[in-house]
C-alpha positions as CSV (number, residue, x, y, z in Angstrom):
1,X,8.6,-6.5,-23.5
2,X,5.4,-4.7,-22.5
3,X,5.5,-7.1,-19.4
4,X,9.0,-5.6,-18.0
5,X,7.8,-2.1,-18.5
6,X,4.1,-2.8,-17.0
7,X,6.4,-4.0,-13.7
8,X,8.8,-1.0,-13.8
9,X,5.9,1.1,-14.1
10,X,4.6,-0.5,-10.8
11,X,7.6,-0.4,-8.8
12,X,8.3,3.3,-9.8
13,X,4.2,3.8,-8.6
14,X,4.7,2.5,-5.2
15,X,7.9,4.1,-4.8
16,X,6.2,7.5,-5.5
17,X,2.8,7.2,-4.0
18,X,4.9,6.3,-0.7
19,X,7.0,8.8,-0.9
20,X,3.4,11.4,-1.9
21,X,2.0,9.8,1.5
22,X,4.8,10.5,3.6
23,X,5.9,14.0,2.7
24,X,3.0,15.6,1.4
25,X,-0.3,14.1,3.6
26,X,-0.8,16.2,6.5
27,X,-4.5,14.4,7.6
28,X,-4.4,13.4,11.4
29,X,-6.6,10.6,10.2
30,X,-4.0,9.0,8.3
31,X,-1.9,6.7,10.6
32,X,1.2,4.6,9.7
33,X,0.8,3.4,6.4
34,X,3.4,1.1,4.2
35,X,2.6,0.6,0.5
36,X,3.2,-3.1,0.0
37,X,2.8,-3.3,-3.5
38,X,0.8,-2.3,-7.0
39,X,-1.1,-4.6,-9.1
40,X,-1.0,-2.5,-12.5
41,X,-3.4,-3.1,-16.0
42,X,-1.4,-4.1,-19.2
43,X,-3.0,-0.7,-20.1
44,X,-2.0,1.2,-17.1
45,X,-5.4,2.7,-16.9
46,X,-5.7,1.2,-13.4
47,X,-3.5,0.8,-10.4
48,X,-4.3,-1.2,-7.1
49,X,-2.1,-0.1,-4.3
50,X,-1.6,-1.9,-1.2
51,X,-1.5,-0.7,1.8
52,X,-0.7,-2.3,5.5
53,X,-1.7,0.0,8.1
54,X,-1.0,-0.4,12.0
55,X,-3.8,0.2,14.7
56,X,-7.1,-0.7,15.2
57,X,-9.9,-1.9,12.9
58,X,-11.4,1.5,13.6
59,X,-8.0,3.2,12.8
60,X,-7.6,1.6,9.6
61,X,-11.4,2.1,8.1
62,X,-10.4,5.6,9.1
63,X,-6.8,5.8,7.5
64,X,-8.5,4.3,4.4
65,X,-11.5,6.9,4.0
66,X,-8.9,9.8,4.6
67,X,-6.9,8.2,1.8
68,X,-9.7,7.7,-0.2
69,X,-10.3,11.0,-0.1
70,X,-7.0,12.1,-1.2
71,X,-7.0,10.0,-4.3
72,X,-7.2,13.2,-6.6
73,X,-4.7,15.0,-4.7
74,X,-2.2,11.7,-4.7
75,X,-3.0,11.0,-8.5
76,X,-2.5,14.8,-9.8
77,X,0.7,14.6,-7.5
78,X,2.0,10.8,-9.2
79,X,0.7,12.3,-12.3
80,X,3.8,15.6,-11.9
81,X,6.2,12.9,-10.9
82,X,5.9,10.2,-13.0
83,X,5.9,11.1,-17.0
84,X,2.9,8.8,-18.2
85,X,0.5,9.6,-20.9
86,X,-2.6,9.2,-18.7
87,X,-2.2,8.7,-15.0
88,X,-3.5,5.4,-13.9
89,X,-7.2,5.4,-11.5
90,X,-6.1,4.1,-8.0
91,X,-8.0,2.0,-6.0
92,X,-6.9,1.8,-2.7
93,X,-6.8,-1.9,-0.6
94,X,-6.1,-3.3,2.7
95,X,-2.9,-5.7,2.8
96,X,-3.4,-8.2,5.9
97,X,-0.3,-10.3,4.5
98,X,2.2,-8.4,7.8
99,X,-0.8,-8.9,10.0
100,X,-1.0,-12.7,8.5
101,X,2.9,-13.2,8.8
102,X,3.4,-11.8,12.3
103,X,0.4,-14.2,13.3
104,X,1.9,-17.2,12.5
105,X,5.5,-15.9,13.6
106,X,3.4,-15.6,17.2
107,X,2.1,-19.7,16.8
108,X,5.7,-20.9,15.6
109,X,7.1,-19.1,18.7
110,X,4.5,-20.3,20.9
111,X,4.8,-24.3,19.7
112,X,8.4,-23.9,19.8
113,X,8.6,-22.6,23.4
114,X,5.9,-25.7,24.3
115,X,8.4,-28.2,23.0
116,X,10.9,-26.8,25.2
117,X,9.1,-27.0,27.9
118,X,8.4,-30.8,27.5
């Protein structure tokens, strides 16, 4: 049981901190930015979002200090929206699973086109 609420937790924490991001982040530092998933403690002391970001390496160091240095803003804002005893401590990560993806989307495309050619 604690399992299904741990999850709904989760899914109701990215849904919110995406939303927070969107809407309410006005940093020019902060590029495109999609929350691709939260890894949440049986406790729900701790949250580890996801995030894929889209530009440079330089961009996304960038777009991750500027986040980091939101955390309190984003976790006083998750804390108003979401009705939990203590707000979970985010820790903020790079996703390179799109990046991943679209890379080997580019060398399926590229050895099917080759065995065209042939």
């Amino acid at each position: 049981m604690a399992k299904f609420r741990v999850g709904r937790v989760g899914e109701q924490i990215k849904k919110e901190i995406s939303s927070i991001i969107q809407t309410e982040l006005k940093d020019p530092r902060i590029g495109f930015i999609t929350v691709t998933g939260v890894d949440i403690t049986n406790d729900l002391s701790l949250a580890r979002v996801y995030l894929s970001i889209l530009g440079s390496e330089e961009q996304k160091e960038e777009t991750l200090k500027a986040i980091g240095r939101a955390n309190g803003f984003l976790r006083s804002e998750l804390g108003r929206r979401v009705k939990l005893r203590h707000t979970p401590v985010m820790e903020f990560r790079f996703d390179s699973s799109i990046a991943y993806g679209s890379h080997i989307e580019e060398l399926l495309q590229k050895i099917n086109k080759d065995s065209l050619e042939t």
